[in-house]
BAPALO-164568 format. One record per residue: residue number from 1; residue in one letter; z, y, x of N, C-alpha, C in turn. Coordinates in steps of 0.001 Angstrom, whole numbers, plus 500000, padded with zeros to 6 digits. Example, Ala and Ser with C-alpha at 12.3 -4.5 7.8 and 13.67 -1.06 7.14 Angstrom:
! BAPALO-164568
<num 1	residu A	n_pz 507800	n_py 494310	n_px 513190	ca_pz 507800	ca_py 495500	ca_px 512300	c_pz 507800	c_py 496700	c_px 513200>
<num 2	residu S	n_pz 507080	n_py 497750	n_px 512850	ca_pz 507140	ca_py 498940	ca_px 513670	c_pz 507870	c_py 500030	c_px 512900>
***
This chain:
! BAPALO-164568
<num 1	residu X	n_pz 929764	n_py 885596	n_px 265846	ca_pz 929199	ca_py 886254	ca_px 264693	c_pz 929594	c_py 887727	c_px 264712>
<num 2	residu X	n_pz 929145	n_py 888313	n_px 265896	ca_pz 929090	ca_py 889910	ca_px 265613	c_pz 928884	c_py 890549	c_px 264442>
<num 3	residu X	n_pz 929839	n_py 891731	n_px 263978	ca_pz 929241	ca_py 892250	ca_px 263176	c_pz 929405	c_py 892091	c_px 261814>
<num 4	residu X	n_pz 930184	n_py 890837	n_px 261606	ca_pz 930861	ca_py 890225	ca_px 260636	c_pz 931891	c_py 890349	c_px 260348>
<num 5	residu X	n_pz 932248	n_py 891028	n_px 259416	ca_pz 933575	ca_py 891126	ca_px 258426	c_pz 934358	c_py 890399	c_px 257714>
<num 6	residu X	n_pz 935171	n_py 889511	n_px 257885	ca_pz 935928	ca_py 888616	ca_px 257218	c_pz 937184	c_py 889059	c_px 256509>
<num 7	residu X	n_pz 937316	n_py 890038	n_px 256429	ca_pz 938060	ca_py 890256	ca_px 255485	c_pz 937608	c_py 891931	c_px 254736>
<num 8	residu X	n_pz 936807	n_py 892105	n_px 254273	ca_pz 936527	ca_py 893371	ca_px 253444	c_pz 937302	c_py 893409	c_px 252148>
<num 9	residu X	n_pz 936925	n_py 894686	n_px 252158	ca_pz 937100	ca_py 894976	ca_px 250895	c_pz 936464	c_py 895462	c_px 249815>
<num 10	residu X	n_pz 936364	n_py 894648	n_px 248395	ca_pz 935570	ca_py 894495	ca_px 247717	c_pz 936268	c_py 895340	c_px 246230>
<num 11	residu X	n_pz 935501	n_py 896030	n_px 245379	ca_pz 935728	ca_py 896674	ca_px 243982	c_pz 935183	c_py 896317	c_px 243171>
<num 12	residu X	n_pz 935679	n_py 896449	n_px 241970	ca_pz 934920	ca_py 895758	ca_px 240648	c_pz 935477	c_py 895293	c_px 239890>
<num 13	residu X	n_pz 934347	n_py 894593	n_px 238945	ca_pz 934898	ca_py 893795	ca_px 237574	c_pz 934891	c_py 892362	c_px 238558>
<num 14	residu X	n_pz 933697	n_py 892151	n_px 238829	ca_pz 932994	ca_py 890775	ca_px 239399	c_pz 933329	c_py 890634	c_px 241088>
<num 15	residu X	n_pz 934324	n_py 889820	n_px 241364	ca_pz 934695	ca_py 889705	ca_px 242876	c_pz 933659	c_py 888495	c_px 243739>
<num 16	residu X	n_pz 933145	n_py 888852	n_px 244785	ca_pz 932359	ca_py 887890	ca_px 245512	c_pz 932880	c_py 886151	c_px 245743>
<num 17	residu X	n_pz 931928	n_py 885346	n_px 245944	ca_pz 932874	ca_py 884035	ca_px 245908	c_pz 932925	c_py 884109	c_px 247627>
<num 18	residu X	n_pz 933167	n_py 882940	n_px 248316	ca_pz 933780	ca_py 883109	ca_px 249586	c_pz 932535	c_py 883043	c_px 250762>
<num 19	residu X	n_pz 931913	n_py 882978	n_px 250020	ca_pz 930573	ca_py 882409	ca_px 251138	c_pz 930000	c_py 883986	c_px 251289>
<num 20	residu X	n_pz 929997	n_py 884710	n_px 250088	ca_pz 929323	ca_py 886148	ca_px 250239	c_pz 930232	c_py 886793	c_px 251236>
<num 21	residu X	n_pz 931573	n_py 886839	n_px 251128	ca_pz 932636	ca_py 887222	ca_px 251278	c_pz 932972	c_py 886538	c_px 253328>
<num 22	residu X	n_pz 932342	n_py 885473	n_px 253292	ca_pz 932230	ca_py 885366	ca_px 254917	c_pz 930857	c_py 885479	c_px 255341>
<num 23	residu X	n_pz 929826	n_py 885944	n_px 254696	ca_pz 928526	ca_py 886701	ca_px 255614	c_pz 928295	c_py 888024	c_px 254982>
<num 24	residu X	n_pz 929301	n_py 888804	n_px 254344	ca_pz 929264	ca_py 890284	ca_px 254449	c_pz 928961	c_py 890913	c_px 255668>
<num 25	residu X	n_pz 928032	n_py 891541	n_px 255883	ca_pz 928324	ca_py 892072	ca_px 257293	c_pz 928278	c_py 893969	c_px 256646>
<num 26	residu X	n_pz 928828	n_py 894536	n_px 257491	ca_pz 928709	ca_py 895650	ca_px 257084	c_pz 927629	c_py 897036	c_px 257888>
<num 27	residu X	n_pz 927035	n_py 896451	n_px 258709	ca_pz 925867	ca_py 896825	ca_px 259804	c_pz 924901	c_py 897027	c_px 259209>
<num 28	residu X	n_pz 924846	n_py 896074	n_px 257851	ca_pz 923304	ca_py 896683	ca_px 256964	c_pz 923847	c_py 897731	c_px 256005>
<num 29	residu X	n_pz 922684	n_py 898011	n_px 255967	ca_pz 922210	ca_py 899317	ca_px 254829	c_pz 921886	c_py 898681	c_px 253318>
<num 30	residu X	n_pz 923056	n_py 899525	n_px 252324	ca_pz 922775	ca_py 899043	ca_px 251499	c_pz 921906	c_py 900517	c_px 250848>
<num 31	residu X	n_pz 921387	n_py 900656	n_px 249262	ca_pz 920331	ca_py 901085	ca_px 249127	c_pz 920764	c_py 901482	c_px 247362>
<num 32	residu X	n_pz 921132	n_py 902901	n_px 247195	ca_pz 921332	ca_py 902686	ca_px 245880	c_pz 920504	c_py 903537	c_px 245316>
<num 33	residu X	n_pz 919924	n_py 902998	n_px 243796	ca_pz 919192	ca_py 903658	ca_px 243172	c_pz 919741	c_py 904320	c_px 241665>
<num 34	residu X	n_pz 919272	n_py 905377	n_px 241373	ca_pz 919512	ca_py 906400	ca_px 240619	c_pz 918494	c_py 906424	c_px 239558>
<num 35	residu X	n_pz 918872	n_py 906217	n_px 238319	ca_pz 917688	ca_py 906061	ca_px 237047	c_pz 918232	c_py 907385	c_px 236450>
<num 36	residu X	n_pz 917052	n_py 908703	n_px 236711	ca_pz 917350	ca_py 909460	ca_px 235943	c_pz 917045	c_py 909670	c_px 234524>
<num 37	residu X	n_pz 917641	n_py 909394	n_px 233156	ca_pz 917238	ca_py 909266	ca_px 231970	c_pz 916480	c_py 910451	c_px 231546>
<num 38	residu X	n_pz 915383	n_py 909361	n_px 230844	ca_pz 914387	ca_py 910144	ca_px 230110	c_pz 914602	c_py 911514	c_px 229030>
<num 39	residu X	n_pz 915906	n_py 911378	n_px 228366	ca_pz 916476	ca_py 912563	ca_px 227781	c_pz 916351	c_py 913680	c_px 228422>
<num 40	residu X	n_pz 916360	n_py 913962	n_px 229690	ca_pz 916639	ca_py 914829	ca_px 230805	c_pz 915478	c_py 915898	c_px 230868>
<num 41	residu X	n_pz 915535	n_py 917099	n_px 231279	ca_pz 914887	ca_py 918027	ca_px 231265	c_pz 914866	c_py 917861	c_px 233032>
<num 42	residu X	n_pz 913473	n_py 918643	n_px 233082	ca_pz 913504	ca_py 918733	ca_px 234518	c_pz 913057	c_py 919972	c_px 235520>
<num 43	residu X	n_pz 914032	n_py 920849	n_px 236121	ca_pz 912465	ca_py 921691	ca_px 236803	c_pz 912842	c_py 921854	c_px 238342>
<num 44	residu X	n_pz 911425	n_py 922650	n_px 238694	ca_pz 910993	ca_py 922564	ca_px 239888	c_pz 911067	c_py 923765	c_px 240549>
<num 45	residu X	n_pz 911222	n_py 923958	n_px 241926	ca_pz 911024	ca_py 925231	ca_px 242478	c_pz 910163	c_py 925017	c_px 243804>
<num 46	residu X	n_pz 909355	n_py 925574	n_px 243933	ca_pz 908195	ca_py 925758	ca_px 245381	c_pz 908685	c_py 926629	c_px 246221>
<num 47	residu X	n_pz 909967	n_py 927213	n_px 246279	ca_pz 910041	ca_py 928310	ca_px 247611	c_pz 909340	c_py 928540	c_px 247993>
<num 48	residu X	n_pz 908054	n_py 929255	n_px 247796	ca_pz 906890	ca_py 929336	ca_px 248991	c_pz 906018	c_py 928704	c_px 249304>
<num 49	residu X	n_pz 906206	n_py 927755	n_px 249035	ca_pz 905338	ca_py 926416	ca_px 249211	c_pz 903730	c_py 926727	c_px 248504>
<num 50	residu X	n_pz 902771	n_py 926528	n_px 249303	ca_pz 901398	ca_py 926556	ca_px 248650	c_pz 900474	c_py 925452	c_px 248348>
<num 51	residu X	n_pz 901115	n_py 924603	n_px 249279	ca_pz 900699	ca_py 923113	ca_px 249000	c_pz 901072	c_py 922217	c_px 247564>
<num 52	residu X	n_pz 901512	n_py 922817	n_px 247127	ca_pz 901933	ca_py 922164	ca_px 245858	c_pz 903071	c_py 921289	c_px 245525>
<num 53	residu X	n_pz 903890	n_py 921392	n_px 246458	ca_pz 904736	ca_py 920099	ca_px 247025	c_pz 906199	c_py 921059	c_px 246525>
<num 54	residu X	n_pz 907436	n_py 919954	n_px 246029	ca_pz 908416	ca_py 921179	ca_px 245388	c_pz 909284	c_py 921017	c_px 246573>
<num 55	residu X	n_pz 910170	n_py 921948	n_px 246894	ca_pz 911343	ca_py 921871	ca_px 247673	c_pz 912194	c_py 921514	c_px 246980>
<num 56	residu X	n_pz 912797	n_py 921880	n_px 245683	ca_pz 913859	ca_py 921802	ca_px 244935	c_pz 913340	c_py 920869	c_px 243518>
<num 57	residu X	n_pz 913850	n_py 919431	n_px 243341	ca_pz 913963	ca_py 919315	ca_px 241554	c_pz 915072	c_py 919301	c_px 241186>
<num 58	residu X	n_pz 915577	n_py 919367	n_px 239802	ca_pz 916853	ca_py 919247	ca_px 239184	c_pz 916558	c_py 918753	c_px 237975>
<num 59	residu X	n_pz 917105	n_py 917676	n_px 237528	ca_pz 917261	ca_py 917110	ca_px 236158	c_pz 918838	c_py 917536	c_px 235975>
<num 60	residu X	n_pz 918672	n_py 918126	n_px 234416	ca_pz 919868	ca_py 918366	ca_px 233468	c_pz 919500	c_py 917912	c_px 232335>
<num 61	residu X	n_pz 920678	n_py 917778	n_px 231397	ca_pz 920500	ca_py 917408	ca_px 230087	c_pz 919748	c_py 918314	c_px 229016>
<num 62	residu X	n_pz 919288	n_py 917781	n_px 228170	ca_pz 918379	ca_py 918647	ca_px 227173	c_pz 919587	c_py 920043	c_px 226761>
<num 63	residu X	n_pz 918981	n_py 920928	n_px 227408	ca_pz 919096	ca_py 922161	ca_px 226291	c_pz 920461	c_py 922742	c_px 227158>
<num 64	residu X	n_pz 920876	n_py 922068	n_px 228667	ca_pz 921933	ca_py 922588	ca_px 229309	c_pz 921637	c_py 924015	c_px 229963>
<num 65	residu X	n_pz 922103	n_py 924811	n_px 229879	ca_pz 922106	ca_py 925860	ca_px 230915	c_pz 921983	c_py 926183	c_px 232428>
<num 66	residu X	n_pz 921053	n_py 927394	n_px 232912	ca_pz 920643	ca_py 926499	ca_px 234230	c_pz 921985	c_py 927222	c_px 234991>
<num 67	residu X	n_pz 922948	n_py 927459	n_px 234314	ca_pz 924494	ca_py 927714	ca_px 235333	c_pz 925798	c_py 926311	c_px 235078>
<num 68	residu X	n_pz 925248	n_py 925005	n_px 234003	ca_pz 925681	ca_py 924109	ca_px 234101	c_pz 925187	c_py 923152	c_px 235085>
<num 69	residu X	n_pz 925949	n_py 921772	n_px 234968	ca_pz 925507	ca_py 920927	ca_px 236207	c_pz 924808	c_py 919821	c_px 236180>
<num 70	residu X	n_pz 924057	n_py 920475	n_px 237536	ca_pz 923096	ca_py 919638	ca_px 237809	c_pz 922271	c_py 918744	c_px 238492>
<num 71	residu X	n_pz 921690	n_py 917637	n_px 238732	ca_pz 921341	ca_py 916395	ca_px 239837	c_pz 920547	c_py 917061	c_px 240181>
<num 72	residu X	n_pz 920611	n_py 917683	n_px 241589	ca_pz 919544	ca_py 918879	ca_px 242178	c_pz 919116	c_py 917358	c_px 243982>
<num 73	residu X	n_pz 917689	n_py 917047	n_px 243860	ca_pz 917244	ca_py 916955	ca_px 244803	c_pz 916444	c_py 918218	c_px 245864>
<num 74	residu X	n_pz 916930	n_py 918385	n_px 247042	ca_pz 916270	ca_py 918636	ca_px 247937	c_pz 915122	c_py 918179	c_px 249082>
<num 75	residu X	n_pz 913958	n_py 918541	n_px 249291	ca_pz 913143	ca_py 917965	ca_px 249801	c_pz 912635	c_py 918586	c_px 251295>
<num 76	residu X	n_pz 912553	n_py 917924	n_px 252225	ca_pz 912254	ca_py 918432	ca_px 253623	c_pz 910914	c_py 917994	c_px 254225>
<num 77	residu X	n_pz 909575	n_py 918715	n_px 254571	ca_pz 908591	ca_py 918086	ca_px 254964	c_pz 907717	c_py 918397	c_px 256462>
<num 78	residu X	n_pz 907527	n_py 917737	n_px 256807	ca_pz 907280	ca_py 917925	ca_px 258166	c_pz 905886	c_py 918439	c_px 258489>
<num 79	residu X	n_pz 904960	n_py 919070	n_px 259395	ca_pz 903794	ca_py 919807	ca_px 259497	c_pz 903213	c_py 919369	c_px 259073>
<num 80	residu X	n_pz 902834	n_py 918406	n_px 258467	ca_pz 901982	ca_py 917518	ca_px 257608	c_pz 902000	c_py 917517	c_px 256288>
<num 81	residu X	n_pz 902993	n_py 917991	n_px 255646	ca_pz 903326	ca_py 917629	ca_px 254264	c_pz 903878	c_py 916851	c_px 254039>
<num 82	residu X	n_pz 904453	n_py 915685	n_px 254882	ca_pz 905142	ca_py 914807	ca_px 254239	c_pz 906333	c_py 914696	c_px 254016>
<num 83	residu X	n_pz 907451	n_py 914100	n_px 253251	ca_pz 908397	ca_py 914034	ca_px 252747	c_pz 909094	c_py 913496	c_px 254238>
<num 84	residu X	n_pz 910124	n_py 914308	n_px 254624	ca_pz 910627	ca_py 913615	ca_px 255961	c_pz 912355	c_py 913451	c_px 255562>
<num 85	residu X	n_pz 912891	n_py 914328	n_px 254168	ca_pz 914219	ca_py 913901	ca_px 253984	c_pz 914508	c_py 914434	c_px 252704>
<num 86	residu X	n_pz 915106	n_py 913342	n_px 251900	ca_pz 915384	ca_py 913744	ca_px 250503	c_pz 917248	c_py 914153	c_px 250429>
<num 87	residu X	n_pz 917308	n_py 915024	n_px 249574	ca_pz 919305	ca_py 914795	ca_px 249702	c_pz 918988	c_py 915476	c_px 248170>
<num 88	residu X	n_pz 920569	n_py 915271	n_px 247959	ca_pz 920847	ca_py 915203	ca_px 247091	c_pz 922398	c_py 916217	c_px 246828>
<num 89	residu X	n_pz 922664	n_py 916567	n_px 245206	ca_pz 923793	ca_py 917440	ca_px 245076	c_pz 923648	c_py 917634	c_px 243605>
<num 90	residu X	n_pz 925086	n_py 917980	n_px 243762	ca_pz 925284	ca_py 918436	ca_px 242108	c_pz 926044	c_py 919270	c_px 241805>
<num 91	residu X	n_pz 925268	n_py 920328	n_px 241014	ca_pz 926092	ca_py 921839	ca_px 241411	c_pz 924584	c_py 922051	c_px 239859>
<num 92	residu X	n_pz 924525	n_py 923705	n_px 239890	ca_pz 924263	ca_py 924269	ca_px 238665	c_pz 922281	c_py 924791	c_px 239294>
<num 93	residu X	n_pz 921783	n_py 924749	n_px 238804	ca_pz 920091	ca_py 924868	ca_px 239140	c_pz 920061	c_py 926057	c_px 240136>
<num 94	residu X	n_pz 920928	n_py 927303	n_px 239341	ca_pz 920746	ca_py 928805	ca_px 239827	c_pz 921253	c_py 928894	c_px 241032>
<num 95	residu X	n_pz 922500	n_py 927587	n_px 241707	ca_pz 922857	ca_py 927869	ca_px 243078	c_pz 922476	c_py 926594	c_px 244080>
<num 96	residu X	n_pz 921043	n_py 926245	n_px 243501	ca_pz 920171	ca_py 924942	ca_px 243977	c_pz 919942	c_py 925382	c_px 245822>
<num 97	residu X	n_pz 919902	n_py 926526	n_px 246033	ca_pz 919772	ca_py 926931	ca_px 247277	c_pz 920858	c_py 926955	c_px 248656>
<num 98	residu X	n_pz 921929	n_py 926993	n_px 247639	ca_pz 923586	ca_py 927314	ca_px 248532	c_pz 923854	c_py 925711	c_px 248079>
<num 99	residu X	n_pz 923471	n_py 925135	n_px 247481	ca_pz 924339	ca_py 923660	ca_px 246825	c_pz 924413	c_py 922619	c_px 248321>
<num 100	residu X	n_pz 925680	n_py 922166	n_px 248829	ca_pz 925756	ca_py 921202	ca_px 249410	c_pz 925323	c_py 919748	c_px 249614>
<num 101	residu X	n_pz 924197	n_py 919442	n_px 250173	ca_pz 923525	ca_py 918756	ca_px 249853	c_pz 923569	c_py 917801	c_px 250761>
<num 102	residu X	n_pz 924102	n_py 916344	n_px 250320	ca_pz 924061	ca_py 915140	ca_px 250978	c_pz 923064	c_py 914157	c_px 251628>
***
């Protein structure tokens, strides 16, 4: 059983029972999703872009300042237009350009 982890390590409230806990493998990809709340203000920047397509979004909280912080996605698209890599960072709107992005 390549690939299989028998003894991980697990965090939480809720600990796995033993069966999860002997076919953990850690080779897959897990997949997390991000619900950005509707409260949230949002904007956009096109660098240049004429296609209509944004390079930069950022959701902040209602009425935050765009030098407070913020869930800044970055977007990368390939000769086509299409979306070829999303990342992510959190830093303040105004330094959405320099922000370290995962």
């Amino acid at each position: 059983m390549s690939g299989i982890n028998n003894n991980p390590k697990f965090a939480g409230a809720v600990k796995p029972d033993a069966i999860q806990v002997d076919s953990y493998d850690y080779a897959l990809a897990a997949l997390r999703n991000v619900q950005i709340p509707l409260n949230m203000q949002e904007r956009f920047d096109y660098s240049g872009r004429s296609d209509g397509q944004p390079v930069y979004i950022g959701y902040g909280e209602k009425g935050i300042a765009t030098t407070g912080t913020w869930i800044l996605f970055k977007y990368t698209y390939d000769g086509n237009g299409f979306i070829t890599l999303k990342q992510v960072a959190y830093d303040s709107w105004d330094d959405r350009t320099t922000a370290t992005y995962e």
